[in-house]
C-alpha positions in Angstrom: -15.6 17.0 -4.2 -17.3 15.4 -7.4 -18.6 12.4 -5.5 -22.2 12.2 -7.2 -22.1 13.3 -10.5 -21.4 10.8 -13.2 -17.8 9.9 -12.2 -15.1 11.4 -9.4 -12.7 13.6 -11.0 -9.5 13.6 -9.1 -8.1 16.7 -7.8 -7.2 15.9 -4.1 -4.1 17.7 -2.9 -1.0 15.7 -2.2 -0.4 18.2 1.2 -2.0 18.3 4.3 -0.2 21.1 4.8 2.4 23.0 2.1 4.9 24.8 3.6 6.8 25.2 0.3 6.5 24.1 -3.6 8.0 20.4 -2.5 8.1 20.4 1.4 4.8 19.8 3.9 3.1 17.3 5.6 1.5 14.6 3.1 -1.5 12.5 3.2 1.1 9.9 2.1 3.3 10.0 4.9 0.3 10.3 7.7 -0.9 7.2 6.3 1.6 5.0 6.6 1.8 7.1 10.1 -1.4 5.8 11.1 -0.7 2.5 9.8 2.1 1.9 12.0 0.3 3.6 15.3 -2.6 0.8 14.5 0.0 -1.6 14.3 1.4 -0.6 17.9 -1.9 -0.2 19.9 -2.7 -3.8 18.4 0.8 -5.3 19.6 0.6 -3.5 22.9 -2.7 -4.9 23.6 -2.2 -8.6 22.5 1.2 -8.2 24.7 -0.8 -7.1 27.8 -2.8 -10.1 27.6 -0.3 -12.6 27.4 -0.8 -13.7 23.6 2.6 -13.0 22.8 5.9 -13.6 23.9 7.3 -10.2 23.3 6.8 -7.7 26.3 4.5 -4.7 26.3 8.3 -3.2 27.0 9.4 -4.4 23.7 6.9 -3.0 21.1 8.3 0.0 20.4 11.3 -1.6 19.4 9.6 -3.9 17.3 8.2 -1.3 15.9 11.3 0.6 15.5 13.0 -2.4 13.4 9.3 -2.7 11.1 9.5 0.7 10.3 12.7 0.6 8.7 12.5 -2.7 7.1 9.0 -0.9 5.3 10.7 2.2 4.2 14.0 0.4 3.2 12.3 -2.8 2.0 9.5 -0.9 0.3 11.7 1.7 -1.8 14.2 -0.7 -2.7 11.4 -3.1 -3.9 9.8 -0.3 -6.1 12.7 1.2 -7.7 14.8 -2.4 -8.6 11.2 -4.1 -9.5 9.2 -1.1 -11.3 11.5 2.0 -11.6 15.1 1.1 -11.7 15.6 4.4 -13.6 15.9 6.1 -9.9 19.2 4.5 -9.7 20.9 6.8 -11.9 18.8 9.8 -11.4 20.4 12.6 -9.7 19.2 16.3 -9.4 20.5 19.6 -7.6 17.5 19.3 -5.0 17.2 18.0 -2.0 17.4 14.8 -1.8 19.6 15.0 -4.9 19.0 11.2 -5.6 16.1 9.4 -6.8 16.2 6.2 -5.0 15.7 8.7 -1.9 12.6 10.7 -3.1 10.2 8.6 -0.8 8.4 12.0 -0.2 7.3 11.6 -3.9 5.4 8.1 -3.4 6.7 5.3 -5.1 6.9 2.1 -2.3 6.3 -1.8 -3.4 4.3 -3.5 -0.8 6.2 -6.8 -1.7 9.4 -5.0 -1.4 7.7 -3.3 2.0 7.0 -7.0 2.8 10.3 -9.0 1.9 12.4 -5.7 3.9 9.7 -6.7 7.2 10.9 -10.3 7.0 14.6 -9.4 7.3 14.3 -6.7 9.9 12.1 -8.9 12.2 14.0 -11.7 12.0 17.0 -9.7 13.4 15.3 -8.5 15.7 13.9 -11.7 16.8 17.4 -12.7 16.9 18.6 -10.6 18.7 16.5 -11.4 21.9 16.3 -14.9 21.4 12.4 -15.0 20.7 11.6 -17.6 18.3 11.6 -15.2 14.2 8.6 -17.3 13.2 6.4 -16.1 16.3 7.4 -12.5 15.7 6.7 -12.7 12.1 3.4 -13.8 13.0 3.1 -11.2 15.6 3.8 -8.4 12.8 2.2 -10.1 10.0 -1.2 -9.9 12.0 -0.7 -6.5 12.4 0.2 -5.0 8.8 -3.3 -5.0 6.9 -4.5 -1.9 8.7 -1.1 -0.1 7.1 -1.1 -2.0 3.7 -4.6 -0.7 3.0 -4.1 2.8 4.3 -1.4 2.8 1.7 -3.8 2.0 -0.9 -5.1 5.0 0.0 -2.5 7.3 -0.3 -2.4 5.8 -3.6 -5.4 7.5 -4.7 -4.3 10.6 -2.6 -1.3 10.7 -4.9 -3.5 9.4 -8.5 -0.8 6.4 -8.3 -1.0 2.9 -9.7 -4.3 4.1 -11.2 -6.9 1.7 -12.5 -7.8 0.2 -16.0 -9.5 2.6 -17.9 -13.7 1.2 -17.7 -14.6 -1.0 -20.9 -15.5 1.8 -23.7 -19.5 0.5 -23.4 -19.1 2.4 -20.0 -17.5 5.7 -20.5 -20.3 7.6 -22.2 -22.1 7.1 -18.4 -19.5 6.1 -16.4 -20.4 5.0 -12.7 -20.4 7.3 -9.6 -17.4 5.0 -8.1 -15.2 5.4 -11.5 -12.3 7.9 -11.7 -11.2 11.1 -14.0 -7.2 12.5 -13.6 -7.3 15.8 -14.8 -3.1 15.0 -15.9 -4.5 12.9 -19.1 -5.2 16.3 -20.8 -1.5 16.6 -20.7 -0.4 13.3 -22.0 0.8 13.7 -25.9 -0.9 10.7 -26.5 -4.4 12.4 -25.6 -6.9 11.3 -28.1 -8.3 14.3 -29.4 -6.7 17.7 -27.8 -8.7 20.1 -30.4 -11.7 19.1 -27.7 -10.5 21.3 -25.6 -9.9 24.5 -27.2 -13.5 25.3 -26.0 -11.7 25.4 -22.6 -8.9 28.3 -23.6 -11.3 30.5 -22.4 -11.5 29.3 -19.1 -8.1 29.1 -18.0 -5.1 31.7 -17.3 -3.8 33.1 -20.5 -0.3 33.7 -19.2 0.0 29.9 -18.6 0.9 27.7 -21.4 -2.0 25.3 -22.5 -3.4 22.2 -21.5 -1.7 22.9 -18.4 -3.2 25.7 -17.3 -6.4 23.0 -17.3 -4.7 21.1 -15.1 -3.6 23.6 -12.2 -6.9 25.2 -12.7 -8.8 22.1 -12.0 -6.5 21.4 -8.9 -7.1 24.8 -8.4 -10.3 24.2 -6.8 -11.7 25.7 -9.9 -15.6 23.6 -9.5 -16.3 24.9 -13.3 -13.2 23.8 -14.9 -13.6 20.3 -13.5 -17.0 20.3 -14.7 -16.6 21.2 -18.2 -13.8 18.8 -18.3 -14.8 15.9 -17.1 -17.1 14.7 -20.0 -13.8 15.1 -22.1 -11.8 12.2 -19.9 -11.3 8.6 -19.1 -13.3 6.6 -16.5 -11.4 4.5 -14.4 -11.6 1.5 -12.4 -10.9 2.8 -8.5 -8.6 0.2 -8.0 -6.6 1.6 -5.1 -9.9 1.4 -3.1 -10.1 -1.9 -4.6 -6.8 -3.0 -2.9 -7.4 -0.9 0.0 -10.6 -3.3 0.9 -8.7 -6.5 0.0 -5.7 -5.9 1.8 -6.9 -3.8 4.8 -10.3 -5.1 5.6 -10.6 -8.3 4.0 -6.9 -9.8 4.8 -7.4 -9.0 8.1 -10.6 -10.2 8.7 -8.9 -13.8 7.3 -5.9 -13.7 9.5 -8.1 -12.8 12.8 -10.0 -16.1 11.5 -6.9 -18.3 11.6 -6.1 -17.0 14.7 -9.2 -17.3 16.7 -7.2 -19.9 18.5 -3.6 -20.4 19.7 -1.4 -21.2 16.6 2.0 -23.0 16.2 4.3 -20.1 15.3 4.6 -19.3 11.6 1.5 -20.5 10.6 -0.1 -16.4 11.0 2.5 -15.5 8.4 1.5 -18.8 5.7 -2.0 -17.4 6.1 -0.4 -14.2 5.5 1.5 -15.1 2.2 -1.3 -16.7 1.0 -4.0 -14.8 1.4 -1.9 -11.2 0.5 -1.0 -13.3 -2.9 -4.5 -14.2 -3.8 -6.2 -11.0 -3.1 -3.4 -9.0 -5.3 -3.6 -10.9 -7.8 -7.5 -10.2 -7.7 -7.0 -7.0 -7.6 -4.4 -6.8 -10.1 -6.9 -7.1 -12.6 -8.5 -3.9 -12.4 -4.6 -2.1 -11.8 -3.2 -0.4 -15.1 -0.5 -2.7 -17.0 3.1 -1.0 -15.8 5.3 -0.4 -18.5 9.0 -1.7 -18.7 8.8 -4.0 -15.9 10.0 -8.0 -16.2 7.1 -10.3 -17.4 6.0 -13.8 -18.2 3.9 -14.1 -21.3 1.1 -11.6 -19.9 1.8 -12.1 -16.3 3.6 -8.8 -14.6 6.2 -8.4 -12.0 3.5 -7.9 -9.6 1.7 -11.0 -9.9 4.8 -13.2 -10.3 5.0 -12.0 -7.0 1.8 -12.9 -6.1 2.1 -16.4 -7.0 5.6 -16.8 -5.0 3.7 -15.7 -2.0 1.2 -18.1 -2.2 3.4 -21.3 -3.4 6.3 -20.3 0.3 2.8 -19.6 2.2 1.5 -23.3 1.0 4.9 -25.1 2.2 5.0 -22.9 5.6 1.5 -24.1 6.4 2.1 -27.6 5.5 5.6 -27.7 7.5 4.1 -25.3 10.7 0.9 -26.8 11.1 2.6 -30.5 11.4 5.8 -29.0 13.8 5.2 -29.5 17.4 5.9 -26.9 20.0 3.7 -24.4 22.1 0.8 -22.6 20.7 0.7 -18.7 20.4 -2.0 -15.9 20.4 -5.5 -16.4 20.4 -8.2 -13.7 19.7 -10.6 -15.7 21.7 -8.9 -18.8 23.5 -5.8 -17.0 24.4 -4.8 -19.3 26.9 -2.1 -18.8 29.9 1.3 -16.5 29.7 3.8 -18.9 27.5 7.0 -18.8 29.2 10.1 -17.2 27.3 13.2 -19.0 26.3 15.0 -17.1 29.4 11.6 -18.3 32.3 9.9 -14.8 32.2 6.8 -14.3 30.8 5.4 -11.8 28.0 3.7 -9.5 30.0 
């Protein structure tokens, strides 16, 4: 890959392994995959040691009830917040409707977020554990799979970046990023720049696309030759994959250094998760059609509900009395469940 030259032209495959034009394992999916697996060792181990009130026995279906309230949560989120087209799209392949075309990318981590909150909370519920100290429990747990997500972002050239001020793009920065699929936009500046390139490319194929398969091809001179002729931009899913993998959970593992009341994990959470997107949102590429206040997008309206219910859940935990849970480094002795066992 182009990692040195003057800017990183994508052409990373979607497929870990293709089995057919459509069907294979993705990078997509085997992130959120190792997202969830981080998220299970984690619980496991904070279980074993008493932190918790849930039992080791009881991860996996926490897990279970996470999982879907992702996938469900997530998709919903994207398609009624960015993509609400997907509601009436329907096609003769499997899976004939667009709201179900996960496999094509396309999840909302607030959606992802608000479809945790519900599933937990029944699950919590369900066996009489208080939901606050399981949202917490979860909530601890998600950065690793929020910012692996970020990366299958850029696996999948999604929710790309702003385009680099124009100063930059005559010597665009090692860390900026080309996407072969501009050449095919019919809004392309100046597509007679790229007749040079006819040459290069199968005949039979109709052109500018034959560009871009060549160039995904693994076709080194064809990326070359057309990289001067596109757009630098601003890596912003490895933007949002340091904010809300590595930095979000370095704050939460701050705040809960000690034994907490429950729900105050999951204020940090909101509040933290709102101020670093919206950070980060500044480098993202404005999304078109999407509900918005003067200049602020769906996404950051978002944002700034997280932070305002994480402000009120801090100030109303942090003043409730009851036990304290957790504790990276005081974890103190097995709390007792509501029924007198223990969580181990």
């Amino acid at each position: 890959m182009n990692l040195i030259a003057e800017s990183y032209v994508h052409t990373i495959d979607p497929f870990a392994i293709q089995l057919t034009d459509t069907f294979g394992l993705r990078w997509y999916g085997l992130a959120y995959m190792a997202g969830f697996v981080i998220a299970w060792i984690v619980m496991r181990k904070m279980a074993s040691t008493g932190r918790f009130l849930l039992a080791r026995s009881m991860v996996g279906d926490l897990m279970t009830w996470s999982i879907v309230g992702v996938l469900v949560g997530g998709r919903l989120g994207h398609v009624l917040f960015y993509e609400p087209s997907l509601l009436w799209k329907f096609t003769s392949e499997i899976p004939f409707w667009g709201v179900l075309e996960i496999h094509r990318g396309g999840m909302a981590s607030h959606g992802g977020i608000l479809g945790v909150i519900i599933a937990c909370t029944i699950f919590a519920i369900r066996r009489s554990i208080p939901p606050m100290h399981v949202l917490d429990i979860v909530a601890f747990v998600a950065p690793p799979g929020l910012g692996l997500g970020r990366m299958a972002n850029l696996v999948n050239a999604e929710h790309r970046g702003e385009p680099l001020p124009e100063s930059m793009q005559a010597n665009p920065p090692w860390w900026s990023v080309k996407y072969p699929d501009e050449v095919l936009d019919p809004a392309y500046a100046d597509p007679s720049r790229l007749e040079p390139l006819r040459m290069m490319v199968d005949p039979s194929m109709e052109f500018p696309q034959s560009l871009y398969v060549a160039a995904y091809s693994g076709r080194q001179d064809v990326v070359d030759a057309l990289s001067p002729m596109l757009t630098a931009h601003y890596p912003s899913q490895v933007f949002q994959f340091i904010s809300d993998g590595i930095i979000l959970w370095a704050v939460l593992a701050i705040a809960w250094l000690k034994p907490r009341r429950a729900g105050v994990i999951s204020a940090w959470f909101l509040m933290a998760y709102g101020v670093l997107r919206i950070l980060t949102e500044q480098y993202r590429g404005r999304i078109d059609d999407v509900f918005m206040i003067g200049p602020v997008e769906m996404p950051e309206l978002l944002s700034i509900l997280m932070i305002l219910v994480g402000m009120l859940l801090l100030l109303i935990f942090t003043r409730a009395k009851g036990p304290l849970y957790g504790g990276l480094l005081e974890g103190g002795p097995v709390n007792p469940r509501p029924d007198g066992s223990t969580g181990r």
